[in-house]
C-alpha positions as CSV (number, residue, x, y, z in Angstrom):
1,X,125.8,-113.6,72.9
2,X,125.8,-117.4,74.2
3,X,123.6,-118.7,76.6
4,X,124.4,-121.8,78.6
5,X,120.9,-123.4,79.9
6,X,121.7,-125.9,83.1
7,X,118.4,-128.1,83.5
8,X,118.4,-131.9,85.3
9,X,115.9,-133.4,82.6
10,X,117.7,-133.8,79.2
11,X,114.3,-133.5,77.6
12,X,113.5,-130.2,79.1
13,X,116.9,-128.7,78.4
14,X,116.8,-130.1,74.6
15,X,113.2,-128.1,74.3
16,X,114.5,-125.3,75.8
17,X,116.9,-125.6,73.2
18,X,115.3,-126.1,70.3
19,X,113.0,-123.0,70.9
20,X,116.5,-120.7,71.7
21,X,117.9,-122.0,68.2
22,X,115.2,-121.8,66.1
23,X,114.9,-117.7,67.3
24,X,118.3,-117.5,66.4
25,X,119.8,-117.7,70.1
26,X,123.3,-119.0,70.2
27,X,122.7,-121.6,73.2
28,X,124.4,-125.0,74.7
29,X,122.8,-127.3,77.2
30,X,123.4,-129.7,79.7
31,X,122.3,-131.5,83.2
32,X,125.3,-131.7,85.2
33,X,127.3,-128.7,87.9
34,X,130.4,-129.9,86.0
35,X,129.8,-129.8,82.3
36,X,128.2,-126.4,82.9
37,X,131.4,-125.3,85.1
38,X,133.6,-126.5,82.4
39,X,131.8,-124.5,79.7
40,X,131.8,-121.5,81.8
41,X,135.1,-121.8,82.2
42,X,135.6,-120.7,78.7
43,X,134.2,-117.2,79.0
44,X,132.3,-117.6,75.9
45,X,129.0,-117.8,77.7
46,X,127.0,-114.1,78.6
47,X,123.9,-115.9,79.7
48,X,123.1,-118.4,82.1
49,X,119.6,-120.2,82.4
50,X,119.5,-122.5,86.0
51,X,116.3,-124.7,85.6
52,X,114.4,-124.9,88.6
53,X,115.3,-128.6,89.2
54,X,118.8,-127.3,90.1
55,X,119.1,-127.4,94.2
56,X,119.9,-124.4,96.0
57,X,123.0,-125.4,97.3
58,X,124.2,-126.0,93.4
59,X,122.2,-122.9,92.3
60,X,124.3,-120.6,94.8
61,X,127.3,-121.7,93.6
62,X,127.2,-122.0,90.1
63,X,125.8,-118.2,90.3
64,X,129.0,-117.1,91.9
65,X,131.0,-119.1,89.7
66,X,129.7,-117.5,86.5
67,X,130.3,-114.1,87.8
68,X,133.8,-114.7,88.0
69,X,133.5,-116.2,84.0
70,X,132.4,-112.9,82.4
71,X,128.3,-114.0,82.7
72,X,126.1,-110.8,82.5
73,X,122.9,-112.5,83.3
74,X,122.4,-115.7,85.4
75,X,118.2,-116.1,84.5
76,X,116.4,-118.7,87.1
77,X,113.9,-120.7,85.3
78,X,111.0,-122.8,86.2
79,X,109.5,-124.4,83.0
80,X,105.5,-124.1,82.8
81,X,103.5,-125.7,79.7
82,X,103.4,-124.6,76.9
83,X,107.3,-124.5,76.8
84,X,108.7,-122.5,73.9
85,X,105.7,-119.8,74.6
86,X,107.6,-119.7,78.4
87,X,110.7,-119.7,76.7
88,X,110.0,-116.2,74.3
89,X,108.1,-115.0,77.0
90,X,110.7,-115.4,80.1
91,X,114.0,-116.1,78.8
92,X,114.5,-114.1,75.4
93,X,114.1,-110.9,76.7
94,X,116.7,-111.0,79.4
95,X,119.1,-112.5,76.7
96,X,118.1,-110.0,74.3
97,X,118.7,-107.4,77.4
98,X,121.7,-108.7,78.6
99,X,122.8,-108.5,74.8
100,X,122.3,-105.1,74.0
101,X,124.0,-103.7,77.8
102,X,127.5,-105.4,76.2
């Protein structure tokens, strides 16, 4: 299943990233509403991680976007140090959830 992460800092969405990959998560990144509206768009994407830089206004409606776009999870995130321990901590269990209710 492939997880979209939304974050506003490139570096934090690249680390998030990184940690998905190297577990084996099939994940894409990126910082803006419309690159992640145009990916979601391709119904490819079960998961969706919204960093918690994303506004509330932005938030809301990329939430009901993606349940329109076949996404079985939308997970809010709020990145806390150490990141990749956050990461298999917070995030790869609701993939791995959100996985195995398909």
């Amino acid at each position: 299943m492939r997880t979209l992460v939304l974050g506003r800092m490139p570096a934090r969405v690249t680390e998030v990233l990184a940690t998905l990959r190297a577990d084996g998560f099939d994940a894409e990144g990126v910082s803006t509403d419309e690159e992640a509206r145009k990916l979601l768009e391709t119904e490819e994407f079960g998961v969706l991680i919204i960093g918690g830089g994303v506004e509330p206004d932005s938030r809301a409606a990329l939430k009901e976007f993606a349940a329109k776009h076949r996404v079985r999870r939308v997970i809010d995130g709020a990145l806390t140090a150490p990141f990749d321990a956050y990461v298999r901590k917070e995030f790869e269990p609701l993939i791995r959830e959100a996985a195995s209710e398909g």
